[in-house]
LOTORNU-237668 format. One record per residue (C-alpha): y, z, x; residue number from 0. Coordinates in steps of 0.02 Angstrom, whole numbers, plus 50000, padded with zeros to 5 digits. Layout:
<rs>
R     py     pz     px  pos
R      Y      Z      X  NUM
...
</rs>
This chain:
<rs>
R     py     pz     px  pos
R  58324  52844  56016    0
R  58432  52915  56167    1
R  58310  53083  56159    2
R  58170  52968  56140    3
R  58210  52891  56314    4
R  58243  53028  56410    5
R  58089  53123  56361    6
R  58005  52983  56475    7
R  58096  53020  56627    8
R  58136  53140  56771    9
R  58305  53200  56772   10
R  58326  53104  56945   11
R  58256  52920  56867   12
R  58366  52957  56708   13
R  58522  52980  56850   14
R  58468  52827  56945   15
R  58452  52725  56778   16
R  58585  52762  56698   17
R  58674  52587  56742   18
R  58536  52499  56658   19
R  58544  52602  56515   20
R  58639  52501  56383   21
R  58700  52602  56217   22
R  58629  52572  56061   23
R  58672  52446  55934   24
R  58653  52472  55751   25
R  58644  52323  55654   26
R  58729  52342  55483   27
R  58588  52361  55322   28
R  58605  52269  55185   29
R  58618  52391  55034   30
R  58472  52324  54907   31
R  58506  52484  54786   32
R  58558  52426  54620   33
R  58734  52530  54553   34
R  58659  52612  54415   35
R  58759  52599  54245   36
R  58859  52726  54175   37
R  58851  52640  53982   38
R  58730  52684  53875   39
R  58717  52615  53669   40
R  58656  52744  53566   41
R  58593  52639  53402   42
R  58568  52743  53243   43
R  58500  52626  53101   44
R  58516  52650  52909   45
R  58596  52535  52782   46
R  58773  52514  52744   47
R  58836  52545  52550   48
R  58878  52731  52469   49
R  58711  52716  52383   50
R  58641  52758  52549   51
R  58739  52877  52617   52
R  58623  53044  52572   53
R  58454  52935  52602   54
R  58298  52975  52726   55
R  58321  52798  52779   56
R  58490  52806  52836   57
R  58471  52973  52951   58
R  58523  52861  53115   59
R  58669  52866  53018   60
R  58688  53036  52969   61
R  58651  53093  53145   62
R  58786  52957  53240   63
R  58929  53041  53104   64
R  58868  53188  53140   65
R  58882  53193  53318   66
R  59076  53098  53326   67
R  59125  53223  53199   68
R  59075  53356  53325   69
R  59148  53277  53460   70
R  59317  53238  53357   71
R  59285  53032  53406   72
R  59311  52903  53256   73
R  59229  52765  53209   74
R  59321  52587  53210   75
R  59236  52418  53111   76
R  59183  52306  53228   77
R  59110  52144  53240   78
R  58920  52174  53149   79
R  58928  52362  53134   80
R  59047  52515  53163   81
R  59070  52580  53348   82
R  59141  52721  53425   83
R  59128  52754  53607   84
R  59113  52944  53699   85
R  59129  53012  53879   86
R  59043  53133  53946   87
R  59004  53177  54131   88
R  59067  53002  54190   89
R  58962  52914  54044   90
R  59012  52815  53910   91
R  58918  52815  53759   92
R  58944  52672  53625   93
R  58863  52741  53476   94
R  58848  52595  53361   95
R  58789  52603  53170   96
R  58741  52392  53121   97
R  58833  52328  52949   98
R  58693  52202  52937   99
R  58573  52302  52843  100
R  58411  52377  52896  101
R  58318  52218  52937  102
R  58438  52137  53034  103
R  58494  52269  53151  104
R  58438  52165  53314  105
R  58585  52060  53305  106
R  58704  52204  53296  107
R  58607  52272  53438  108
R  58598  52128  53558  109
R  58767  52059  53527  110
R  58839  52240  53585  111
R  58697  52250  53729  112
R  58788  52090  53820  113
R  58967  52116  53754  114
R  58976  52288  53861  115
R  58844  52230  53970  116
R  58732  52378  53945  117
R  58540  52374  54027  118
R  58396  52369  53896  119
R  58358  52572  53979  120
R  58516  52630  53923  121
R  58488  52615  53721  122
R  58457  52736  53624  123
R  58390  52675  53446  124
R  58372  52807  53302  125
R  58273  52816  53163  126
R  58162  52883  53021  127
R  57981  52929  53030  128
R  57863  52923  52896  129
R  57730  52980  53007  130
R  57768  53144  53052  131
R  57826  53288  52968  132
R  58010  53317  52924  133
R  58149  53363  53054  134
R  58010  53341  53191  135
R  58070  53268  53357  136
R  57968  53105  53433  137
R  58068  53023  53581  138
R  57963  52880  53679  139
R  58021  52759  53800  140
R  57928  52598  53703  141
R  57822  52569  53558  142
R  57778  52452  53412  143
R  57894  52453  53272  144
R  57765  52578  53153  145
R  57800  52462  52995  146
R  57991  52493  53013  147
R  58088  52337  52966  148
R  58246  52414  53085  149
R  58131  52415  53237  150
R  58043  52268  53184  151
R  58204  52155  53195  152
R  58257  52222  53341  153
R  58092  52194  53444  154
R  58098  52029  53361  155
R  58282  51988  53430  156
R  58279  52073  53602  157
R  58088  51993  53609  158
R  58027  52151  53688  159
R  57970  52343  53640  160
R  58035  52431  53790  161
R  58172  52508  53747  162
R  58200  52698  53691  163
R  58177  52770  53527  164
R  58209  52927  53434  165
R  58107  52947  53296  166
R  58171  53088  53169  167
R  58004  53149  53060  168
R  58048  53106  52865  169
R  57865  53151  52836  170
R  57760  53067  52686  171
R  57771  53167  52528  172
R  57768  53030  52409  173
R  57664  52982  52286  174
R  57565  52821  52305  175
R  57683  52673  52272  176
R  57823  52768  52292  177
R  57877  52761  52467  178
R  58003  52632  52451  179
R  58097  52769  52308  180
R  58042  52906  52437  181
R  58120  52828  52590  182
R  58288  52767  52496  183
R  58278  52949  52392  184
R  58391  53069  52450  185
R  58355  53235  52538  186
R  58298  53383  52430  187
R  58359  53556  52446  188
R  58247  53617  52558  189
R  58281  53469  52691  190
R  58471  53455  52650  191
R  58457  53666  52702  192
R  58358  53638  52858  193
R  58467  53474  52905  194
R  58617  53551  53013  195
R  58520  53626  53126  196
R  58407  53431  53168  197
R  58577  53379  53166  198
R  58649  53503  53319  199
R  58493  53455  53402  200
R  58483  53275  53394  201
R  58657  53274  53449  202
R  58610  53374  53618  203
R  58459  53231  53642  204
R  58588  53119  53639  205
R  58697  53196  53784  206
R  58520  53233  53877  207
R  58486  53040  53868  208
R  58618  53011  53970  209
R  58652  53122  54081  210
R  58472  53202  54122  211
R  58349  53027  54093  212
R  58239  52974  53974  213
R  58089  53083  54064  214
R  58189  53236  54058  215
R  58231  53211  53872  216
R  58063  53187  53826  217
R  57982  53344  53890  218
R  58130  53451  53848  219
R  58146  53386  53655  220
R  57989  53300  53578  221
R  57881  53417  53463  222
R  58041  53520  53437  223
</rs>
């Protein structure tokens, strides 16, 4: 502003001015920015019971144990699921597997969303595919629930779609009217083989979701 002034004058007027000059004043902004959170709820769904374990349906699951046994982080009961929480790069990451079964998973997921006051952005929800082929990556920022009861509830509860999902590719090779023994079948050799591998992946999506942004994660991990 000072520059600004003295481009307009002579050297003499600026010297004969320079008592009516008055310094500036910088009135204090108001910082409208919102602190961005550092918590983020990574949801993987499945259904609780040993019967399950080894199922297609239950690889949000498989992938959550996965990842805390990788990490050496355990898993405590909680109130409507099992949580264990993560830190990496300043983040915490609540990784949270429901104990209300498949198609009630909302309520796990909302009561956890306002207990550690975590923004609808910041979850993570995993799940099985029918739709696309097995092990295939399909991570999109909002979507309809695709005739899964998990995602169903949860748009139901949290009355939106807009949250982020990681769909893991189960694929559909089932006979006709036997998707519900598909689905709740467990893996065959081949996929049980190919499994650690998805598994180191989906693990790094879940790092890259938050530390790098949804965006970032999408273009570096979907079709993989």
């Amino acid at each position: 502003m000072l520059y600004e002034l003295f481009k307009h004058f002579s050297p003499k007027k600026a010297q004969d001015n320079t008592n009516c000059m008055k310094p500036e004043v910088h009135e204090p902004q108001n910082n409208t920015i919102k602190s961005v959170s550092k918590k983020f709820l990574i949801v993987g769904l499945g259904n609780i019971g040993a019967e399950y374990v080894n199922t297609r349906h239950n690889i949000g699951f498989k992938i959550l144990d996965f990842f805390a046994k990788k990490e050496a982080i355990s898993f405590e009961t909680v109130k409507l699921g099992s949580l264990a929480e993560f830190k990496f790069k300043g983040r915490s990451f609540f990784l949270l597997k429901p104990n209300t079964y498949m198609n009630l998973s909302g309520k796990s997921v909302q009561y956890w969303m306002n207990k550690e006051n975590i923004p609808l952005e910041n979850i993570l929800v995993i799940t099985d595919d029918l739709n696309i082929p097995f092990g295939t990556i399909r991570i999109k920022p909002k979507g309809s629930d695709g005739g899964h009861n998990g995602l169903k509830n949860i748009n139901l509860v949290l009355n939106t779609q807009n949250y982020t999902r990681f769909r893991f590719g189960i694929s559909d090779e089932f006979k006709k009217g036997k998707q519900i023994d598909y689905v709740l079948g467990e893996w065959n050799e081949l996929e049980e083989a190919k499994l650690p591998e998805r598994l180191e992946l989906a693990s790094e999506i879940i790092k890259s979701f938050g530390t790098s942004g949804i965006e970032n994660t999408m273009s570096t991990f979907n079709g993989k």
